[in-house]
PALUMZA-48099 format. One record per residue (C-alpha): residue number from 1; x, y, z. Coordinates in steps of 0.001 Angstrom, whole numbers, plus 500000, padded with zeros to 6 digits. Layout:
BEGIN
 resi     px     py     pz
  NUM      X      Y      Z
...
END
This chain:
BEGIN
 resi     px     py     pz
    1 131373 497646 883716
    2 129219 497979 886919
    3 126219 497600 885901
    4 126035 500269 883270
    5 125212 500000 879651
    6 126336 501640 876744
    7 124766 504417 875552
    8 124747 504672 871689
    9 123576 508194 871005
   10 126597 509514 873345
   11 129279 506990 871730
   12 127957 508934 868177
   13 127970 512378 869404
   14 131627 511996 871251
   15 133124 509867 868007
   16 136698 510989 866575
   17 136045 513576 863686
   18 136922 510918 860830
   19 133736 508647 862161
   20 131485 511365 862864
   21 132082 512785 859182
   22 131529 508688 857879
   23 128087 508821 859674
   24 127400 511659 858628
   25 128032 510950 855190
   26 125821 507534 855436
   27 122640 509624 857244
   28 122269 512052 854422
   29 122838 509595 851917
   30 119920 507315 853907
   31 117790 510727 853833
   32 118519 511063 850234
   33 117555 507383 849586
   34 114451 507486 851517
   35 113623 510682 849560
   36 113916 509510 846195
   37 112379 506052 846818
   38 108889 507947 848579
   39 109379 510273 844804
   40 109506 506717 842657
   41 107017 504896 844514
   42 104207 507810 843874
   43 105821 508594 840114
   44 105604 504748 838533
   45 102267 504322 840354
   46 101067 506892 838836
   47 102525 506066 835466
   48 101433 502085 835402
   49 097899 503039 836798
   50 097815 505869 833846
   51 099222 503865 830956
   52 096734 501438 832003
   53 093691 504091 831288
   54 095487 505259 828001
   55 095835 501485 827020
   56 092030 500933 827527
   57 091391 504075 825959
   58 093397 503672 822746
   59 091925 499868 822310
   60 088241 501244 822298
   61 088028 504605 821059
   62 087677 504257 817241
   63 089882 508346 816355
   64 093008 509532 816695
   65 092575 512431 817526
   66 089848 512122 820350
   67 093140 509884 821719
   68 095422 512251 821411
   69 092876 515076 823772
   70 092447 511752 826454
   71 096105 511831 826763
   72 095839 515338 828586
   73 094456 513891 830981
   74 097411 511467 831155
   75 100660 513587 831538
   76 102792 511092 833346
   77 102147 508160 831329
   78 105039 507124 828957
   79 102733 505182 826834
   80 100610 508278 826168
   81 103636 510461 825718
   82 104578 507730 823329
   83 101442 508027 821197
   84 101351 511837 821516
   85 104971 512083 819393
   86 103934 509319 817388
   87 100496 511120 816337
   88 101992 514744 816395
   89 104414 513375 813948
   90 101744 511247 812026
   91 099756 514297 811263
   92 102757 516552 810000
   93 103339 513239 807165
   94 099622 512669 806494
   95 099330 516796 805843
   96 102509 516825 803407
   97 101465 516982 799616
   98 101889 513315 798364
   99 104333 513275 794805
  100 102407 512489 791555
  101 103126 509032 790016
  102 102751 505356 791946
  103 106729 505469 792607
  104 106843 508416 793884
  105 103684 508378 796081
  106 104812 505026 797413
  107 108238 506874 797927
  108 106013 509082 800088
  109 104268 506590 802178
  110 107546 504321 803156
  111 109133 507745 803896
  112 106483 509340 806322
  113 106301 505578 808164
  114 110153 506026 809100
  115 109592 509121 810448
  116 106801 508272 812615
  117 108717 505161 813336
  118 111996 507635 814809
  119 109446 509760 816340
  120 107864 506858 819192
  121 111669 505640 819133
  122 112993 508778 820550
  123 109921 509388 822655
  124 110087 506177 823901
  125 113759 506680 825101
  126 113242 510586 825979
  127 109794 508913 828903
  128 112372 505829 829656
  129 115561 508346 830470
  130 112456 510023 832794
  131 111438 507061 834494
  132 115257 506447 835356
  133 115889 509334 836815
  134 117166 509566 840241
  135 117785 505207 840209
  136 121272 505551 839768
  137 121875 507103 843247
  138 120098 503984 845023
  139 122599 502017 843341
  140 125571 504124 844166
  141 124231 504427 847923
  142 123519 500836 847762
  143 126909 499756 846412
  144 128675 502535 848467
  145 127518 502616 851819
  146 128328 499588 852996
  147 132174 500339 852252
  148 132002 503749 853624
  149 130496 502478 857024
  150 133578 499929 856809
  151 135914 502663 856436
  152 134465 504089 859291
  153 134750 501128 861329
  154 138132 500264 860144
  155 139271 503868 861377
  156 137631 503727 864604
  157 139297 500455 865480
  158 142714 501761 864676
  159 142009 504914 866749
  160 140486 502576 869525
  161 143828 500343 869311
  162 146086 503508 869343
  163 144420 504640 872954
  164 144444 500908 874337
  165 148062 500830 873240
  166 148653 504121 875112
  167 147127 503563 878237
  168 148687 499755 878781
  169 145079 498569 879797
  170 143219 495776 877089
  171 140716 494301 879630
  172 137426 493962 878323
  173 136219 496975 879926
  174 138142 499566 878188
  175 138077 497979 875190
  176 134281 497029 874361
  177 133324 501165 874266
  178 135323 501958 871592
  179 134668 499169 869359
  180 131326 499613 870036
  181 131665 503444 868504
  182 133558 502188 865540
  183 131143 499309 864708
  184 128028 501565 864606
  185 129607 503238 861164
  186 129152 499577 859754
  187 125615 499369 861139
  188 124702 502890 859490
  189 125956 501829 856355
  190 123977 498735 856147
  191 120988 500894 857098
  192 121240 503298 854539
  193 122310 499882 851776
  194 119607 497843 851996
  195 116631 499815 851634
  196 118185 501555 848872
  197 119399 497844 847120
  198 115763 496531 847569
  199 114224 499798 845942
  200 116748 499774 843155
  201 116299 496342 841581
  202 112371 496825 842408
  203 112246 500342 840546
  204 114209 498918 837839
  205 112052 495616 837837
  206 108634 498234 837370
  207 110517 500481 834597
  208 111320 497359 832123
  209 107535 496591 832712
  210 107178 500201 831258
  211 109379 500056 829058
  212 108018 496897 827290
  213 104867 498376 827250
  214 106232 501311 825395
  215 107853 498812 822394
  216 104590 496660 822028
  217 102592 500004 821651
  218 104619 501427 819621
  219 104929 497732 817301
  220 101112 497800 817496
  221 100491 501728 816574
  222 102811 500809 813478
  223 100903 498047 812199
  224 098216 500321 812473
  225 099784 502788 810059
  226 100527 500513 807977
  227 096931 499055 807295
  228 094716 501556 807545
  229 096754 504849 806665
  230 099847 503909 804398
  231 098464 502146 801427
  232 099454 501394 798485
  233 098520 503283 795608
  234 096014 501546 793720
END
């Protein structure tokens, strides 16, 4: 090839339309990747390091309700949101007029502990639908790409064939540029794959941290309710 090497950039820029579109394709969905693993990496920080505080804060404070004005402080936190539907909820039962007789206050108190019980539920699904946001699309990129940059490559060859075929020259000269074009769709696609595989399983490793954190809060604010707020008559 005298001497000369090939030059990628120029081997992108003058690829067949098909490839071009491929690469195309796999840069913006890198960009996009990159993008929304930059987003996670500051959001679940930011949600461990706060549901952390509220943790420590729940555990020692000794009210409710000076929790519940902490937990301004702690917007992104699930396992404040968590307690803030759980107490919001907890105060509309505790303020409704309790029936007169044992049965029927006892009626009262299983009744008002369900509903407090639904309210962390949903919360607790409503923060962990939030912290998933976004994750599917590193798995689709990283489940995608790679095929895409194959289709790309798989096209490119054929195209590189048809023009070998044509001219009646397969020496290794003539042939080694336009394999080289076709590979690099392969070589995008595993760029844009692997980060977003690795971010995937470890964003979905730090949200079932979360998300356990979430139940055993909302097991232990229960228990709570149950001894020191819904009693039995005596």
């Amino acid at each position: 090839m005298n001497g000369s090497s090939l030059n990628y950039f120029e081997m992108v820029t003058h690829a067949g339309p098909i490839v071009t579109g491929t690469l195309l394709i796999l840069v913006l969905a890198s960009v996009g990747s990159w993008t929304v693993i930059f987003r996670k990496v500051l959001h679940l920080r930011r949600a461990q390091a706060e549901s952390v505080r509220f943790l420590e804060t729940f555990w020692r404070s000794k009210r409710l309700d000076s929790i519940y004005s902490a937990t301004d402080e702690m917007p992104v936190s699930p396992v404040a949101q968590v307690f803030r539907a759980g107490y919001v909820e907890l105060s509309k039962v505790t303020q409704q007029p309790q029936g007169s007789g044992e049965e029927a206050a006892m009626h009262d108190q299983l009744g008002g502990f369900e509903n407090v019980e639904r309210a962390l539920a949903r919360a607790a699904n409503a923060e962990l639908t939030t912290l998933e946001m976004q994750i599917p699309f590193l798995g689709t990129t990283a489940a995608a790409a790679p095929f895409v940059g194959l289709f790309g490559t798989v096209w490119g060859i054929m195209g590189a064939f048809r023009d070998i075929y044509a001219a009646g020259n397969a020496n290794l000269a003539t042939v080694a540029r336009p394999i080289s074009e076709a590979l690099i769709a392969t070589a995008v696609g595993l760029f844009a794959a692997i980060p977003a595989l690795v971010a995937y399983n470890a964003f979905n490793s730090r949200i079932r941290v979360l998300d356990n954190e979430m139940r055993n809060f909302s097991a232990d604010f229960l228990n709570i309710i149950k001894r020191h707020i819904f009693k039995k008559a005596a």
